[in-house]
FITIMAR-351571 format. One record per residue (C-alpha): x, y, z. Coordinates in nm, 3 decimals. Last residue first. Layout:
% residues N
[[X Y Z]]
...
END
This chain:
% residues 401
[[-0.863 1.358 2.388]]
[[-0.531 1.382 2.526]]
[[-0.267 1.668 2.440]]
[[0.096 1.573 2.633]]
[[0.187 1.780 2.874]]
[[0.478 1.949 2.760]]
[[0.858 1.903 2.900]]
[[0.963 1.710 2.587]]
[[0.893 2.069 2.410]]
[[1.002 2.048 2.028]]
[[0.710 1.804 1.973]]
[[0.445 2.040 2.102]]
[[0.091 2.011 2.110]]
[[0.139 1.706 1.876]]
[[0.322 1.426 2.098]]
[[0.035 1.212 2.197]]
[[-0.317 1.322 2.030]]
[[-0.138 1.430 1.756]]
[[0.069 1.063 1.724]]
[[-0.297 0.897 1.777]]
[[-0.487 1.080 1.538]]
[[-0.236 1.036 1.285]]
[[-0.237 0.648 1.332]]
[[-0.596 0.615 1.368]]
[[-0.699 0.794 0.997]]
[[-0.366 0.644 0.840]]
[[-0.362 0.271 0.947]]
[[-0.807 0.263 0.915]]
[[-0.806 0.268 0.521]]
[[-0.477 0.071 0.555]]
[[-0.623 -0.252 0.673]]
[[-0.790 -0.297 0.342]]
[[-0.413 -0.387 0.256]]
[[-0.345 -0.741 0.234]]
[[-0.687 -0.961 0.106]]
[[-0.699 -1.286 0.305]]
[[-1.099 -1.229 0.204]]
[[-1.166 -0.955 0.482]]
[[-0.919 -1.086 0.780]]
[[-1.014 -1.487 0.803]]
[[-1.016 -1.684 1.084]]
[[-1.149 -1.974 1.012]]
[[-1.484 -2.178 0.981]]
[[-1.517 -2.026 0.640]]
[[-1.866 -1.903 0.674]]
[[-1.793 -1.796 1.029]]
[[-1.462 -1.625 0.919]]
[[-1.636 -1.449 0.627]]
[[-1.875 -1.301 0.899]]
[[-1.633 -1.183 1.125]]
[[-1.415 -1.042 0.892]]
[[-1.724 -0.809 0.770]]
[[-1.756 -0.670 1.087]]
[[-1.349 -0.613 1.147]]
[[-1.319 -0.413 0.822]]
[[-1.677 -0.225 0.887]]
[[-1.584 -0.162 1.274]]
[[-1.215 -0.068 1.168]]
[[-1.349 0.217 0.875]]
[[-1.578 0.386 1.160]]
[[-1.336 0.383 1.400]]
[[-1.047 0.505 1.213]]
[[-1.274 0.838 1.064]]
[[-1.362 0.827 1.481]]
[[-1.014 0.897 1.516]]
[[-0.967 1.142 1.261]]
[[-1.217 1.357 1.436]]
[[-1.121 1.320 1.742]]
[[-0.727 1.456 1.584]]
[[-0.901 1.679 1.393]]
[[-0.765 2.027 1.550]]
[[-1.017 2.206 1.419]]
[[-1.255 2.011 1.720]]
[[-1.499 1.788 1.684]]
[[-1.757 1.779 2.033]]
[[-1.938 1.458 1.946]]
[[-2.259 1.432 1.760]]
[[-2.098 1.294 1.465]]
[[-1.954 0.919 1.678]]
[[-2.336 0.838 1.646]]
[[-2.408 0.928 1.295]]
[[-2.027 0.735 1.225]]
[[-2.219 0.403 1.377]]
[[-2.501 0.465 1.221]]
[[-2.397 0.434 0.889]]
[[-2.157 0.169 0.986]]
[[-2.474 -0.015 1.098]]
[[-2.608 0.030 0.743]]
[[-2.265 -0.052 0.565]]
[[-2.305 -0.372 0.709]]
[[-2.655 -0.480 0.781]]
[[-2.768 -0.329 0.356]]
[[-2.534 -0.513 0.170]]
[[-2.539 -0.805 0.445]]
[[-2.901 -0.855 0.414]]
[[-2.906 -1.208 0.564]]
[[-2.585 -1.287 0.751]]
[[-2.465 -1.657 0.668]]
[[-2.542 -1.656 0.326]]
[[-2.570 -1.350 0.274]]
[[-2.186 -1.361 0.298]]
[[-2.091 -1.401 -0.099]]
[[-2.363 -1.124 -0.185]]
[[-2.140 -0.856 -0.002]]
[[-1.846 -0.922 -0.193]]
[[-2.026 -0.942 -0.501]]
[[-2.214 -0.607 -0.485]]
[[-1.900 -0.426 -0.392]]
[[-1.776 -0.590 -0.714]]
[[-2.090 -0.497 -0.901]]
[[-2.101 -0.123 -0.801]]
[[-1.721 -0.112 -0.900]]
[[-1.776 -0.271 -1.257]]
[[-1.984 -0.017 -1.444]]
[[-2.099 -0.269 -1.749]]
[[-2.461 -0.286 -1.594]]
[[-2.493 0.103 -1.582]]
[[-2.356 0.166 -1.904]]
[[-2.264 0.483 -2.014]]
[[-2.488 0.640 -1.722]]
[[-2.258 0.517 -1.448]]
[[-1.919 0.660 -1.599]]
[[-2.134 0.961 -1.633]]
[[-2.208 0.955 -1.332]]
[[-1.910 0.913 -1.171]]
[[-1.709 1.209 -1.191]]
[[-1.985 1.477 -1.187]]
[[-2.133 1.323 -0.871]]
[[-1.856 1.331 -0.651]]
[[-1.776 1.694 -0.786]]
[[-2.161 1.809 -0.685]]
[[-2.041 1.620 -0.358]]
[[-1.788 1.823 -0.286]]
[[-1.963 2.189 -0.334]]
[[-2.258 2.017 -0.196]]
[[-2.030 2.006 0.147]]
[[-1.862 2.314 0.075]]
[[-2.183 2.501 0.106]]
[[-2.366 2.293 0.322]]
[[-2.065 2.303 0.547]]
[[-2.047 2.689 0.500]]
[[-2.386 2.754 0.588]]
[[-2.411 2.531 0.955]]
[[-2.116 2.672 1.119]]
[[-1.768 2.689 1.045]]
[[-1.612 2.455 1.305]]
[[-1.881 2.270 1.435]]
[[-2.070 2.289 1.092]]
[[-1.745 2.137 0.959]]
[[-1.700 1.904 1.182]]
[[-2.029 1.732 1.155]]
[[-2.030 1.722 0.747]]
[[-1.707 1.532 0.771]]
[[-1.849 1.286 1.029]]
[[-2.138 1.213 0.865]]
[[-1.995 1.184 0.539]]
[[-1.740 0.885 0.715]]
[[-1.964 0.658 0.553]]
[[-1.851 0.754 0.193]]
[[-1.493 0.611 0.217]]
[[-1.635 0.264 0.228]]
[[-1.732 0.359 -0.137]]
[[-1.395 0.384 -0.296]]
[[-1.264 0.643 -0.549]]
[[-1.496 0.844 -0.583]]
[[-1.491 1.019 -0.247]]
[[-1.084 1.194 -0.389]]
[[-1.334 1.350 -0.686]]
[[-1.533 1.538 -0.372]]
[[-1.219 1.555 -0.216]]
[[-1.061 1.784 -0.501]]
[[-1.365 1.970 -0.559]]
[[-1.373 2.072 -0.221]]
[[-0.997 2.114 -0.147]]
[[-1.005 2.316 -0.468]]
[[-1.306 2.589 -0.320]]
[[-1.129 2.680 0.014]]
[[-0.855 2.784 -0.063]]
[[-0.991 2.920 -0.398]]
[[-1.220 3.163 -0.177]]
[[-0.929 3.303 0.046]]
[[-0.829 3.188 0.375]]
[[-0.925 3.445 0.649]]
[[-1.211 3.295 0.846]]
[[-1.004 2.972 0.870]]
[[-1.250 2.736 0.930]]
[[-1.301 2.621 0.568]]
[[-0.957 2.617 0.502]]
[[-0.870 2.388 0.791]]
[[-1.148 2.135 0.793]]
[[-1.055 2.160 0.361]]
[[-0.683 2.084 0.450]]
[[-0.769 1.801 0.672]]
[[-1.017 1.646 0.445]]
[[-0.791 1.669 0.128]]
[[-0.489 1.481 0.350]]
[[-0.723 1.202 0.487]]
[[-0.892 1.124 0.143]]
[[-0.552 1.145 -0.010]]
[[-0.383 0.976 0.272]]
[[-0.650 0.641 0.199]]
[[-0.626 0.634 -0.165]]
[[-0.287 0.676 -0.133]]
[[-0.192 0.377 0.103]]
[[-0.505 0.109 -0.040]]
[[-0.299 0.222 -0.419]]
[[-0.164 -0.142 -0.474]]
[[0.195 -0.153 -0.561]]
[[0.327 -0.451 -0.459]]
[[0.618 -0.330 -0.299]]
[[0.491 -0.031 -0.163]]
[[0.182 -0.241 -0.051]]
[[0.385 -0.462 0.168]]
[[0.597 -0.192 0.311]]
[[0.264 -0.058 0.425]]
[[0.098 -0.380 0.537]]
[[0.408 -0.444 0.720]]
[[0.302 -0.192 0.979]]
[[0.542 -0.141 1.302]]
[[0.840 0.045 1.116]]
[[0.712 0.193 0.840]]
[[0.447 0.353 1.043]]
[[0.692 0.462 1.363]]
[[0.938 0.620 1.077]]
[[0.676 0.809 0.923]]
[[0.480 0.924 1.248]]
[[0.859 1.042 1.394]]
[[0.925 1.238 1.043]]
[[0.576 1.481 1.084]]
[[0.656 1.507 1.436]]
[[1.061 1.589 1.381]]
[[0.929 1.801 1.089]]
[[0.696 2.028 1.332]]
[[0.523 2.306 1.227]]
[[0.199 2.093 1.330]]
[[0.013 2.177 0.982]]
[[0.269 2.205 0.745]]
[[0.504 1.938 0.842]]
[[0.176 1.693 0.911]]
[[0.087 1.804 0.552]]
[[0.436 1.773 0.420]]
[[0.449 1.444 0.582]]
[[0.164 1.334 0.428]]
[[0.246 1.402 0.076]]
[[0.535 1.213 0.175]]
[[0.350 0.893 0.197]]
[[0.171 1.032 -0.112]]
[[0.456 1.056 -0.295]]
[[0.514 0.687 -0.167]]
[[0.209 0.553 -0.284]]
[[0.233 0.655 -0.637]]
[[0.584 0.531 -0.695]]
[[0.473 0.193 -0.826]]
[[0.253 0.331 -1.071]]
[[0.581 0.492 -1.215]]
[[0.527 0.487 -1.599]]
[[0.504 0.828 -1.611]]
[[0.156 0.809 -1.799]]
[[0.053 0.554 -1.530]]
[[0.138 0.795 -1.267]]
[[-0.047 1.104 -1.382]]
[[-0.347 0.869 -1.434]]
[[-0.372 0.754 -1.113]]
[[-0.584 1.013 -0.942]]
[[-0.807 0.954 -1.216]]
[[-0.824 0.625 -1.192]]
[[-0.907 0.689 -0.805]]
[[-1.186 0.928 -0.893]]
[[-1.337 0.693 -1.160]]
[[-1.428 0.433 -0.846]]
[[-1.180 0.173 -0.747]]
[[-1.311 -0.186 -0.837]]
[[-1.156 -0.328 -1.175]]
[[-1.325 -0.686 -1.252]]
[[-1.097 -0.953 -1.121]]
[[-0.991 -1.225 -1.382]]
[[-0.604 -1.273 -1.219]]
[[-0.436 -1.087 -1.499]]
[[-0.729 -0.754 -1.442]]
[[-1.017 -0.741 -1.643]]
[[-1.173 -0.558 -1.905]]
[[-1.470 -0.349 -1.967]]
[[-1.448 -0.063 -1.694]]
[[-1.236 0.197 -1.870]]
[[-1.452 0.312 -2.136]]
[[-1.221 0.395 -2.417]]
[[-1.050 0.732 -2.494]]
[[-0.709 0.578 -2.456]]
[[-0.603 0.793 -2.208]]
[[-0.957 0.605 -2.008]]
[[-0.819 0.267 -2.136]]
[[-0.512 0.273 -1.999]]
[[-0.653 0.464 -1.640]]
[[-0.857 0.121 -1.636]]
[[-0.590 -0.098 -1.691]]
[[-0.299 0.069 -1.471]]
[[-0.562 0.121 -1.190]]
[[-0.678 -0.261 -1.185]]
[[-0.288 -0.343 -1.237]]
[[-0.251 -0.192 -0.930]]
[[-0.481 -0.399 -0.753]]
[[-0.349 -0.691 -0.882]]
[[-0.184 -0.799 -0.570]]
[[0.053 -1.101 -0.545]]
[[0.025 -1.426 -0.775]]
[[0.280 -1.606 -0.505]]
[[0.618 -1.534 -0.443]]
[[0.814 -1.608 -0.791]]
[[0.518 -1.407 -0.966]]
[[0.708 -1.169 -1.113]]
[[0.499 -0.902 -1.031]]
[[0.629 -0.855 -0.648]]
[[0.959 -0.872 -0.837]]
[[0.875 -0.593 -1.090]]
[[0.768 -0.389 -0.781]]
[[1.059 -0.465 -0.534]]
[[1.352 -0.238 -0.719]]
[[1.177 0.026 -0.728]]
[[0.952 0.034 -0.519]]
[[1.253 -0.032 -0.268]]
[[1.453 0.280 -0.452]]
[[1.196 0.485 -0.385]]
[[1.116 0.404 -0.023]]
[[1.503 0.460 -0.010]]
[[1.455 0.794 -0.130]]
[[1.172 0.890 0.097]]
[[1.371 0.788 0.350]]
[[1.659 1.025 0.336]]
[[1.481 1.317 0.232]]
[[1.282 1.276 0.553]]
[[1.646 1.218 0.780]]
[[1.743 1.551 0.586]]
[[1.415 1.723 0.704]]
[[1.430 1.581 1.057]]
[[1.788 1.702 1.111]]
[[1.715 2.054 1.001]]
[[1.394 2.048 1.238]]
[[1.663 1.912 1.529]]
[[1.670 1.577 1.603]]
[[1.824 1.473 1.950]]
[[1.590 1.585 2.237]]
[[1.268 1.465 2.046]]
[[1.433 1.157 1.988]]
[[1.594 1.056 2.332]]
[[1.226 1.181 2.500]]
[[1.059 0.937 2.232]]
[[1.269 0.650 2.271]]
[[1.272 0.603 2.692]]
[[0.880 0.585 2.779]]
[[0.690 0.605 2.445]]
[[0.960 0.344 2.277]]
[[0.862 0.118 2.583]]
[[0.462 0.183 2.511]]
[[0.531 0.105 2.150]]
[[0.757 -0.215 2.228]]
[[0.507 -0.323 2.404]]
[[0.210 -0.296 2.167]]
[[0.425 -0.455 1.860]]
[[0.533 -0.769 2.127]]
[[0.119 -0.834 2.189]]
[[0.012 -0.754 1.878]]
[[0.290 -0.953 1.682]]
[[0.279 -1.180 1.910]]
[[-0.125 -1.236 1.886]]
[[-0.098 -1.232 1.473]]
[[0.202 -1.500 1.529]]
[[-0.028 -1.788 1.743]]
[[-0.306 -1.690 1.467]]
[[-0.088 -1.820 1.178]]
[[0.268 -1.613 1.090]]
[[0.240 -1.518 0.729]]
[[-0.156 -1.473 0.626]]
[[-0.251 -1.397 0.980]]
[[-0.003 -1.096 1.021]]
[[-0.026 -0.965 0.691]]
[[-0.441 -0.956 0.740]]
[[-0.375 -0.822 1.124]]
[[-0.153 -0.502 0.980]]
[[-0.484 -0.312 1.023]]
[[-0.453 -0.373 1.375]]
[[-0.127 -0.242 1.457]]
[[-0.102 0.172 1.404]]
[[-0.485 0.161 1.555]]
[[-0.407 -0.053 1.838]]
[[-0.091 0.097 1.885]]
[[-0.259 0.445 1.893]]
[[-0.509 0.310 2.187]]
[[-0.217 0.205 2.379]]
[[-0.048 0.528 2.340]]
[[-0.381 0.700 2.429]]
[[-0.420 0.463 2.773]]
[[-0.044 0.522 2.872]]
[[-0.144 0.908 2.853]]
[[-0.431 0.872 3.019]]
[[-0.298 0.655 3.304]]
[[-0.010 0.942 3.366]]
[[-0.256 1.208 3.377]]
[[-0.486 0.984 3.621]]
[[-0.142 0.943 3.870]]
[[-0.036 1.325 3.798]]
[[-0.388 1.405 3.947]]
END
């Protein structure tokens, strides 16, 4: 018995470095070739299970709560001051043309303080602006601070304070932080350039966990359990992928709440969803950029798979009905895991196509950062499912799913 606890342990840690290292492939590949993407994996994973074996005991014995809070304060600073100070290079363009998908956000939440319809123009490198009206929105408290490059680290610590909150643990919520800065240069890579794949993603993440939480909680008030709703409804339009992982939501809350809340909180969500984007929609359907951009994408791999639009996100579809009829728990670490699932089959199904019509590897369009719609969902799910029954307690037995 020790033996098989043992092997599942090793076995989750592994599966958390796959999910805490895959989504960094596209950085990986675009810097260090194929040969690099397989050391990085392969040195990344064992340096994980190593840190699991002698790090984590050293670190859970070491920082106190106290500790963890000041060491949080800490970083989150220096985040800052690297946005800071490596945003208006990033833009520069001495390294390359970079990402433009925050000027996508900081043109369409322009126009929409404006009063103007936010989907007409284009972004410096002639992209159409993709994210959804809930992610301008989102934005616009940013863009009218002029500090669209701070956006994804307050919600990097957004998380914390949710992990903080949740776990009652600040050495857990800090340890997740650390290990994710340290082993994904997607993430530093985004915080540099800017691009919102980080928030979009913890917002989703955070909003569900919160509204699992609420919703099961037979003694949370109304408005508890009302604002997460409407919140994550406007959170869904932001980007579509998000949408498969309705299944899953829906699943976990009938598990936990049973069948009349989750239809109640569930239309509650999506009668925000639809209130945010319709109208964007109905102004002019063939001028509402983010349907033709998916469109587009999709389109340019027909070529070689028939019916993408409808294969991809179709099996996807199916893939998160499957993963539904699970046993999801409040706890949300399976549930978060299949979220990861779900977005990794879509990222790596698509990358498979565009490499066959390219004759290349190729990680979703060479695009840095799609990765991050899985980092969060797997990563979190991992750490819980490792070190989250009690991070104060190195003497635990560690929670596996």
């Amino acid at each position: 018995m020790m033996v098989e606890n043992v092997s599942r342990r090793y076995l989750g840690v592994l599966g958390f470095a796959v999910f805490l290292l895959a989504p960094s492939f596209d950085t990986a590949l675009k810097y260090l070739g194929t040969k690099g993407l397989v050391l990085y994996f392969v040195i990344g994973t064992c340096i994980i299970l190593l840190g699991h074996r002698f790090v984590m005991p050293v670190f859970r014995n070491l920082i106190s709560e106290r500790h963890a809070t000041y060491f949080a304060i800490i970083t989150f600073l220096l985040l800052i001051g690297i946005a800071l100070y490596g945003y208006p290079i990033a833009n520069s363009g001495r390294f390359g043309v970079g990402s433009d998908a925050d000027e996508a956000l900081l043109t369409a939440a322009g126009e929409l303080i404006r009063g103007r319809y936010p989907y007409y123009l284009q972004t410096y490198l002639g992209n159409q602006i993709s994210p959804l009206p809930g992610a301008v929105l989102f934005a616009v408290p940013f863009v009218i601070l002029g500090a669209i490059s701070l956006q994804n680290v307050f919600w990097l610590a957004v998380l914390f304070i949710a992990v903080r909150y949740f776990e009652k643990s600040s050495v857990l919520a800090l340890g997740l932080i650390w290990v994710t800065l340290g082993f994904s240069p997607t993430v530093l890579q985004n915080i540099v350039t800017g691009a919102d794949y980080i928030s979009n993603s913890i917002y989703i993440l955070v909003l569900m966990w919160i509204l699992i939480k609420m919703v099961s909680d037979s003694t949370a008030s109304q408005w508890k359990r009302l604002v997460p709703s409407v919140l994550l409804g406007l959170a869904f339009s932001s980007r579509s992928n998000f949408l498969l992982l309705l299944p899953l939501l829906l699943s976990i809350l009938v598990q936990t709440s049973g069948w009349k809340s989750a239809i109640k909180y569930s239309a509650i969500s999506g009668l925000a969803f639809l209130l945010v984007t319709v109208p964007f929609w109905l102004y002019d359907p063939p001028g509402f950029a983010p349907l033709i951009v998916q469109a587009k994408k999709l389109r340019a791999i027909e070529e070689v798979l028939p019916f993408a639009g409808v294969i991809i996100p179709g099996s996807a579809v199916m893939l998160s009905m499957i993963l539904s009829f699970q046993k999801l728990k409040s706890d949300c670490i399976l549930f978060f895991r299949n979220c990861a699932i779900v977005q990794l089959f879509v990222l790596f199904f698509t990358s498979a196509v565009y490499s066959i019509k390219l004759g290349q590897p190729d990680l979703y369009l060479g695009q840095s950062g799609y990765g991050m719609f899985t980092l969060f969902f797997g990563a979190l799910a991992g750490w819980l499912n490792i070190y989250g029954r009690d991070i104060n307690d190195p003497t635990s037995e560690d929670r596996l799913v």
